[in-house]
C-alpha positions in Angstrom: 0.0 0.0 0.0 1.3 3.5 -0.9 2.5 6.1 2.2 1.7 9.7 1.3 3.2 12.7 3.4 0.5 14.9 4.7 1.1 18.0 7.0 3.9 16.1 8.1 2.5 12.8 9.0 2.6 9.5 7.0 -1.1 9.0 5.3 -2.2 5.2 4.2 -3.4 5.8 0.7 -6.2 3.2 -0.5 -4.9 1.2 -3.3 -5.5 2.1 -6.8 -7.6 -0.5 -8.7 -6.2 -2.1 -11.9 -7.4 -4.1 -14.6 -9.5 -1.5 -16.7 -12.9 -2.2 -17.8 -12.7 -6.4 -17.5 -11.7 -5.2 -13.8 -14.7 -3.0 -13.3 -16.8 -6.1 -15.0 -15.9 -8.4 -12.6 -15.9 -6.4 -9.6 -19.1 -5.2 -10.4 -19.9 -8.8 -10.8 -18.4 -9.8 -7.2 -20.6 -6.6 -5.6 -23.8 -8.0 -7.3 -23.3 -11.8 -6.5 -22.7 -10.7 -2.4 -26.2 -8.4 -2.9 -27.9 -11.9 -4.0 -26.9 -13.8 -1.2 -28.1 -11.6 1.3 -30.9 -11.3 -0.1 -31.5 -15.1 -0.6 -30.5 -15.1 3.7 -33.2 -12.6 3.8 -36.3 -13.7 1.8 -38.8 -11.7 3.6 -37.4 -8.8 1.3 -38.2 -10.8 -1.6 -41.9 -11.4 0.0 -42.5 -8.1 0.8 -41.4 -6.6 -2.4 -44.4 -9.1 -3.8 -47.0 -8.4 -1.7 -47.6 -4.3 -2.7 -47.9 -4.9 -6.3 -50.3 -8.1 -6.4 -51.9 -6.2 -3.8 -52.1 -3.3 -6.8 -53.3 -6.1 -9.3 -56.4 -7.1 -7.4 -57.4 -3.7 -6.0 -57.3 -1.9 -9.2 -58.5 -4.8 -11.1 -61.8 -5.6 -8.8 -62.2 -2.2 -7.4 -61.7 -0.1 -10.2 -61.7 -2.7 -13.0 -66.3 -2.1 -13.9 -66.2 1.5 -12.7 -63.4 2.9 -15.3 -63.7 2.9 -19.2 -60.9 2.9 -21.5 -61.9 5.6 -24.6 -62.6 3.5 -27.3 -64.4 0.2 -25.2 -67.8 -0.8 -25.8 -70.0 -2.0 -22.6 -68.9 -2.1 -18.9 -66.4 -5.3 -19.4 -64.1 -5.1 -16.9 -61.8 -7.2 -18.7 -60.6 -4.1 -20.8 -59.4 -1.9 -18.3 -57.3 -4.9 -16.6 -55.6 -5.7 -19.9 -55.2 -1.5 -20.2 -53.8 -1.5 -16.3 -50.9 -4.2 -16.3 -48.5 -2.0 -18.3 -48.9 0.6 -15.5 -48.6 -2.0 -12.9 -45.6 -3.7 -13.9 -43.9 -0.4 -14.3 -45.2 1.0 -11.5 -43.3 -2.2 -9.9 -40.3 -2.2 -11.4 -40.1 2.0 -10.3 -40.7 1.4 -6.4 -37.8 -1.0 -6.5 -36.2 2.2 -6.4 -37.1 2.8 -2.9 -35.8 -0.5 -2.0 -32.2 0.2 -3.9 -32.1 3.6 -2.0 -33.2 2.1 1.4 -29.6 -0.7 0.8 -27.0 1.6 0.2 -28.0 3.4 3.2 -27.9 0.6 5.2 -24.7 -0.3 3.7 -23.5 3.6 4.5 -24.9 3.3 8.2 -22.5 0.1 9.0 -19.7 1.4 7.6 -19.6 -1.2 4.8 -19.3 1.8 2.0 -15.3 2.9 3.7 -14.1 -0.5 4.0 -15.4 -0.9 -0.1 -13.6 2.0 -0.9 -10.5 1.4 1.3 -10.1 -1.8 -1.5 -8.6 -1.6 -4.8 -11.8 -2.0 -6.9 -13.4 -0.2 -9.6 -14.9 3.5 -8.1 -18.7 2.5 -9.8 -18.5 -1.2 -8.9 -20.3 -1.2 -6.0 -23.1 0.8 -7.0 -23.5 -1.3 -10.3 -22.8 -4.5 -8.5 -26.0 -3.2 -6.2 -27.8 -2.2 -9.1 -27.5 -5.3 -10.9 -28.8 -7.0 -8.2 -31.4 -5.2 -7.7 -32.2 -6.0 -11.4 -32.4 -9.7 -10.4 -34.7 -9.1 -7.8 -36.9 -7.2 -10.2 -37.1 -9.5 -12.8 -38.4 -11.9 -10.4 -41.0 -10.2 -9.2 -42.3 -9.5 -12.8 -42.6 -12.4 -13.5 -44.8 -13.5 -10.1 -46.5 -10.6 -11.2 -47.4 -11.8 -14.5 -48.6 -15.2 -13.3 -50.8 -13.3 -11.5 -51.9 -11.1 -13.8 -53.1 -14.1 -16.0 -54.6 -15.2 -13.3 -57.0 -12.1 -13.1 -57.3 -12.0 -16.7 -54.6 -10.0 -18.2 -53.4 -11.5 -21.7 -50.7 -10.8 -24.8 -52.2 -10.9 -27.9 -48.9 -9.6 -30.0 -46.7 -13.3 -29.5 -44.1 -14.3 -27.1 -41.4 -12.2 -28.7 -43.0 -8.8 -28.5 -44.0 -9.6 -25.0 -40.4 -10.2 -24.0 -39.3 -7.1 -25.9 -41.9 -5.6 -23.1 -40.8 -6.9 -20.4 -37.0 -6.2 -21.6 -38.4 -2.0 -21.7 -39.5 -2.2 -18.2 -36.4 -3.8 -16.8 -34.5 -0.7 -18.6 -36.8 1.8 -17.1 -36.5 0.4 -13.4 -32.5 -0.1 -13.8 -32.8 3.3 -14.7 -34.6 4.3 -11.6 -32.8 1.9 -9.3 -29.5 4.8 -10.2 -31.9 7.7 -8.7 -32.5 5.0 -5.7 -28.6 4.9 -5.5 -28.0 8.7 -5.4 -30.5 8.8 -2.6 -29.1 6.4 -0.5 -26.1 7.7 -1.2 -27.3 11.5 0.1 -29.1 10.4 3.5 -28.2 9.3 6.6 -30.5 6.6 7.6 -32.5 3.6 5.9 -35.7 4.8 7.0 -35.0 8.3 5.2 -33.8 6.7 2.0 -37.2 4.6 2.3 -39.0 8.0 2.2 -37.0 9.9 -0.1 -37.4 6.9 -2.6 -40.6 7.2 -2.5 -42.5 10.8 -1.9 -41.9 11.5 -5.5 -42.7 8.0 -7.0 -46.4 9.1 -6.3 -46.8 11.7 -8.5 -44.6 10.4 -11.2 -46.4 7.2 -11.6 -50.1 8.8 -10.8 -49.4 12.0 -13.7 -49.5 9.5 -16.2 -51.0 7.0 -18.4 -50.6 4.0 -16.3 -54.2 3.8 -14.6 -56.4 6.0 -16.7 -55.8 7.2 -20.0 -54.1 11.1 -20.5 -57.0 12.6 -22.1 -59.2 12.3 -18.9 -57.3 14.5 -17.7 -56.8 18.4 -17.6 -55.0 19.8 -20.4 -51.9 20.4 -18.5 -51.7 17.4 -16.6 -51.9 15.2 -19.8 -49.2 17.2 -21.5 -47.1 16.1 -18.2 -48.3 12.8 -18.2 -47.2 12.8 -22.2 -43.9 13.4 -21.6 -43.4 11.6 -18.7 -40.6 9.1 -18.6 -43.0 6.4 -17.1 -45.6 7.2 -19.8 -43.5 5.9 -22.3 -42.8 2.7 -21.2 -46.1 2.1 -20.3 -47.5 2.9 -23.6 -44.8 1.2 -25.3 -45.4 -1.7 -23.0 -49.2 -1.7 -24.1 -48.3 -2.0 -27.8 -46.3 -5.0 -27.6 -48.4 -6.2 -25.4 -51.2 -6.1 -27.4 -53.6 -4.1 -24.8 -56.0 -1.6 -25.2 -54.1 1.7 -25.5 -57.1 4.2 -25.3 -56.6 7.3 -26.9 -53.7 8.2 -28.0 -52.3 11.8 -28.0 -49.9 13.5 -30.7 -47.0 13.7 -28.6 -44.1 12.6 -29.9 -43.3 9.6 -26.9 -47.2 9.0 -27.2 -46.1 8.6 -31.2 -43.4 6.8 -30.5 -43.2 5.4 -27.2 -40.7 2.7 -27.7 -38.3 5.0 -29.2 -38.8 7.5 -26.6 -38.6 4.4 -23.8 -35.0 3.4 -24.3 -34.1 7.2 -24.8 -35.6 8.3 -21.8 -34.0 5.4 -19.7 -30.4 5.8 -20.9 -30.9 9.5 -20.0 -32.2 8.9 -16.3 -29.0 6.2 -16.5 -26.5 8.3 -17.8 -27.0 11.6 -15.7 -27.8 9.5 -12.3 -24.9 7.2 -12.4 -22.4 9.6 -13.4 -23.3 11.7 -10.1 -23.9 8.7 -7.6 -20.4 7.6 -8.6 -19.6 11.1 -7.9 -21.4 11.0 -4.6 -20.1 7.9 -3.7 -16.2 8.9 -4.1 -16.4 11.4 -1.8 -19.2 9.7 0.7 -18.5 8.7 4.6 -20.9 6.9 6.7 
């Protein structure tokens, strides 16, 4: 290990990481595999990251399911507006992980675990994308529980196999993407229980202006310009297309036009600017 002078007394510089990008990889890789144990040792936070969405499924799907109309359906069959609603679900699911990502790197900050990763010669980003990543995991897993239950309650693709994977593949992006805003929070509080609540004060409104449980034009002009050009909108509607589902009516704005497009763009945005500064955060972060 390398001795610096500073103000007169020796300094124990942390090692430099080598190895370049393949080092990063695997590093990454290590981080991401150590996330999925614990949370294998832990499977209640599997469980409970379940229960809140099916618990969304059948709500919206029983309570709301006769009493809502999707523009464009003919009679009060309640079948319509569940196929319209699982595109919101699943990406209001794979969002909230966010909270969940935030609430881990605190944790991790609390204990001390951050300095002793950053006293090691590893890639500066590994540990965030290692935690990202499995975050990912966890996320996939729960789409597809989701999904299973979603048949159960009637929710079907009508578009093949392939375009429903190329679905699923959008929402995984999108809450990736998030899971990097979950990371800068976690990496910018003090405690668990405020990363919890920062992760997830302004999920509300992001998921709730937007297409995902009623359609944008039933609601006020400047909401549904919002709700347009939200991130979250996009994937939903892209989500709905390759799906198959009922889409309602459609707006002319350009992610309503091209939702897909505007999707993947929108998510290697949030990706792009988020990591970049919880790296940031993280070099210069102390527990």
């Amino acid at each position: 290990m390398a001795v610096v002078e500073e103000t007169g007394a020796a300094v124990a510089a942390a090692p430099r990481p080598r190895g370049g990008p393949l080092r990063s990889v695997r590093d990454s890789l290590v981080v991401a595999k150590r996330n999925l144990i614990r949370m294998m040792r832990i499977p209640e936070m599997v469980v409970f990251g379940l229960v809140q969405p099916i618990m969304f499924v059948v709500l919206f799907s029983y309570v709301f399911g006769g009493a809502i109309m999707v523009p464009g359906q003919s009679g009060a069959d309640a079948t319509v507006y569940r196929e319209f609603l699982m595109a919101g679900i699943f990406a209001q699911t794979v969002t909230f992980a966010t909270a969940g990502a935030g609430a881990g790197i605190a944790d991790d900050m609390h204990k001390g675990l951050i300095d002793r990763f950053r006293s090691l010669p590893m890639a500066r980003g590994a540990v965030l994308t290692g935690r990202t990543l499995a975050d990912l995991v966890q996320t996939a897993l729960t789409l597809v529980v989701l999904a299973i239950v979603a048949v159960i309650v009637g929710w079907r693709i009508h578009d093949g196999v392939p375009k429903a994977l190329a679905a699923f593949g959008l929402l995984l992006l999108l809450g990736y993407a998030f899971s990097w805003i979950g990371a800068l929070i976690g990496l910018s509080v003090r405690t668990p229980e405020a990363a919890t609540s920062g992760g997830l004060i302004w999920l509300f409104p992001l998921t709730f202006i937007s297409n995902a449980f009623v359609p944008s034009s039933k609601m006020p002009a400047a909401l549904g310009h919002i709700a347009d050009w939200n991130p979250f909108s996009a994937t939903v509607q892209a989500s709905r297309q390759l799906f198959g589902n009922p889409e309602g009516v459609v707006s002319d704005a350009w992610p309503m036009r091209h939702p897909a497009l505007a999707s993947i763009l929108w998510s290697l945005l949030i990706i792009l600017v988020f990591r970049t500064l919880a790296v940031r955060k993280y070099r210069s972060a102390t527990a």
